[in-house]
N, C-alpha and C positions, 0 to 999 in steps of 0.2 A: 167741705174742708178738703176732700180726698176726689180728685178730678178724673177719669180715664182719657191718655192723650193718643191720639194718632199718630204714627210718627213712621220714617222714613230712613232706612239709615244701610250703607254698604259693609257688611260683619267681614271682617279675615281673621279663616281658622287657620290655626299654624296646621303643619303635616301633622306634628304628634298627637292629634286631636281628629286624624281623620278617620278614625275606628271608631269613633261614638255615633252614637245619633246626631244627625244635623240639627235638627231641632236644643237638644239640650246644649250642644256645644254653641249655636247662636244665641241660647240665652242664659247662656254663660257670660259670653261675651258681653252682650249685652248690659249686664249688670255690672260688669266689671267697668264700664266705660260709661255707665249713667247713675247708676245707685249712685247718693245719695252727692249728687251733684245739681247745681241750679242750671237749668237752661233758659236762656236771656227772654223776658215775656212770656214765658212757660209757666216755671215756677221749681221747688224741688223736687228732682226725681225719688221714689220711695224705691219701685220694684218693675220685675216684667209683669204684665197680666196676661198675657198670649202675643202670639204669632199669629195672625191673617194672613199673610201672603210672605212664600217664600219663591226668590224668581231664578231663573238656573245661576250656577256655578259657574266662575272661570279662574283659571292661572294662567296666569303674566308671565311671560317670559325672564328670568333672573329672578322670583320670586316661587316658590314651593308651597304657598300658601293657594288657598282659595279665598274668592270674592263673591260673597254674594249678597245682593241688593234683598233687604228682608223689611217689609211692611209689618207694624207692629202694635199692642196699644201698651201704653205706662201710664203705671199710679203715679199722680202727682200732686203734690201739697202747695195747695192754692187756692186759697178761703176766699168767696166772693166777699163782694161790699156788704156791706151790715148783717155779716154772717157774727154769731154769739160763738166765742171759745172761752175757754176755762184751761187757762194755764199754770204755771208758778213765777213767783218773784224771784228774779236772778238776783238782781242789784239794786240801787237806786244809786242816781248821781241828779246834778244840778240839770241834766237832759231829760231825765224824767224817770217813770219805772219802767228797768227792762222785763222785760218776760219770757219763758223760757218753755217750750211744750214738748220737752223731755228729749226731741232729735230736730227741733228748730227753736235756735235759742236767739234770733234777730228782731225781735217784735219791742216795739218802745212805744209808751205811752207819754205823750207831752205833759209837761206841768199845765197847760191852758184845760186839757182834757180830764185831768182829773174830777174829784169829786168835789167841791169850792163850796166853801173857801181851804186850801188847801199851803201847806207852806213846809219846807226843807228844814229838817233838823241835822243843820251842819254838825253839831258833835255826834248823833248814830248812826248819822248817812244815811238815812230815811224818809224819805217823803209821809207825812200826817196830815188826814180829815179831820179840822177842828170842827164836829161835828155840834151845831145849837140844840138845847133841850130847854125845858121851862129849870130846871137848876142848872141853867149853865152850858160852857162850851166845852166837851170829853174831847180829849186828843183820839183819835183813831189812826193807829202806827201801822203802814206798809209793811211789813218786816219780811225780810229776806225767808224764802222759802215756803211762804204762805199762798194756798191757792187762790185764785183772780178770775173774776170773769169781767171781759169785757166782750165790747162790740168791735170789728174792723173800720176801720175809716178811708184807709188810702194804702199804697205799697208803691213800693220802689224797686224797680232794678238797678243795678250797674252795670257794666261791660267790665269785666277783668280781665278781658282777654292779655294777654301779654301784647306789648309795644315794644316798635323796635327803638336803637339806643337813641338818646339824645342826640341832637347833630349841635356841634358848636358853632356858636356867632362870630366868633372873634374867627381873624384869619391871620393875628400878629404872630410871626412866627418864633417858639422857642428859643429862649437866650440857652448858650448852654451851661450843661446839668440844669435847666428846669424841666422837670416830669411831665409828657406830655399827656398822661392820662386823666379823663376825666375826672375831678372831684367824686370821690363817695357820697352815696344818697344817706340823708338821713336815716340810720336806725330804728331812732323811735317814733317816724311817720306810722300812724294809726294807717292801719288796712281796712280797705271797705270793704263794706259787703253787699254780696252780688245780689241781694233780695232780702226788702226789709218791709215787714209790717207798722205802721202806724194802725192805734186802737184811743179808743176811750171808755170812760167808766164814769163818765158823766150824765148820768140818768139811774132813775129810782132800780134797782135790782143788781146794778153792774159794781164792780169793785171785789173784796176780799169775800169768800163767802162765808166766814167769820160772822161779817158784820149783818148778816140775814137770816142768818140760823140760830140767829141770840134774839 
């Protein structure tokens, strides 16, 4: 679940910071510009774990800081492939159950993936295992906040990196009093996210653990 990463990265300590230890003021820094951020193909950063190499110091001219290139490793949250987690139930929606492991809350379980035959209860907004017994089929309800284990399947990145503005097509030039600035972006466009787990609970052990401890 929890990776040690190699990593590479040029620290600037401001002046007011040059009476500390170099060491804590770089992982200082450090944490301050990577904790609990996704790095692209990485995964999320948690923390520092050490410093390995630190290589010398310089200041730039017009700049009163120092620059120094520091070798390093970081905790990172990046579950291999059919790795088993035990998280909680955020939600459910018609996308499936999300799930939530207290400081990564991006993990969604398909409706194909569930435990089937399986179906959506539009009036509690919950996904339910109509589970067969010899009396019959029990409904078995997701419910929001209930522990989950499942398996990993697949993950996703995104790039978020910021883009720069739109360039327009049109080259008709404004009548006047018309506004030549761009149209406002949608508001309520849904933001992605920069790393996303896909999981399932389709196999004997996986799902609520409710339903194996009874």
């Amino acid at each position: 679940m929890f990776v040690l990463v190699e990593m590479v990265d040029t620290v600037r300590i401001p002046p007011w910071n040059f009476q500390r230890q170099l060491n804590e003021a770089v992982a200082e820094e450090l944490n301050k510009k990577l904790a609990n951020k996704v790095v692209y193909n990485v995964g999320l950063c948690i923390c520092l774990y050490d410093i390995t190499k630190l290589e010398d110091s310089y200041i730039f001219p017009g700049d009163g800081a120092s620059h120094t290139k520091v070798h390093f490793r970081y905790v990172v949250f990046h579950p291999f492939f059919d790795e088993i987690l035990v998280g909680k139930i955020k939600y459910c929606s018609q996308e499936g159950v999300h799930v939530t492991m207290g400081f990564f809350d991006d993990i969604l379980i398909p409706p194909e993936s569930l435990q089937q035959p399986a179906k959506f209860d539009e009036a509690e907004q919950v996904w339910l295992w109509e589970y067969e017994t010899d009396e019959g089929a029990h409904d078995l309800y997701m419910d929001q906040g209930e522990e989950i284990r499942f398996r990993v399947t697949d993950e996703a990145f995104v790039d978020t990196s910021p883009t720069g503005p739109a360039t327009t097509t049109t080259d008709t030039p404004a009548q006047p009093g018309q506004s030549t600035a761009p149209p406002p972006e949608d508001s309520g466009e849904k933001k992605e996210a920069p790393y996303t787990l896909i999981g399932t609970i389709c196999e004997p052990g996986l799902g609520l653990l409710s339903w194996w401890n009874s």
